[in-house]
C-alpha positions as CSV (number, residue, x, y, z in Angstrom):
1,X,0.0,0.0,0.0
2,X,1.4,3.5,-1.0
3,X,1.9,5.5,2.2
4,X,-0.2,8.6,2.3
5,X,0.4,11.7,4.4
6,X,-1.9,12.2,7.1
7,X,-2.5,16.0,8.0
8,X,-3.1,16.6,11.3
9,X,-5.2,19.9,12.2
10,X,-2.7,21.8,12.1
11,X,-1.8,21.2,9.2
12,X,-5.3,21.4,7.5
13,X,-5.7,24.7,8.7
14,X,-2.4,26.1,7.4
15,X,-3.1,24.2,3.5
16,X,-6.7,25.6,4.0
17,X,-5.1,29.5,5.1
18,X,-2.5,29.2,2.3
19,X,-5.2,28.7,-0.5
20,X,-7.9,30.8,0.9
C-alpha cells in the first residue's frame, strides 16, 4: 500500500489558510 500523508489539524488549517 502507497503511504499517504496524514494531515493533522494543524496542518489542514495552514493548506486551507494558504489557499484561501
Amino acid at each position: 500500500m502507497p503511504r499517504v500523508p496524514i494531515a493533522s489539524e494543524d496542518e489542514r488549517k495552514f493548506i486551507v489558510d494558504g489557499i484561501q
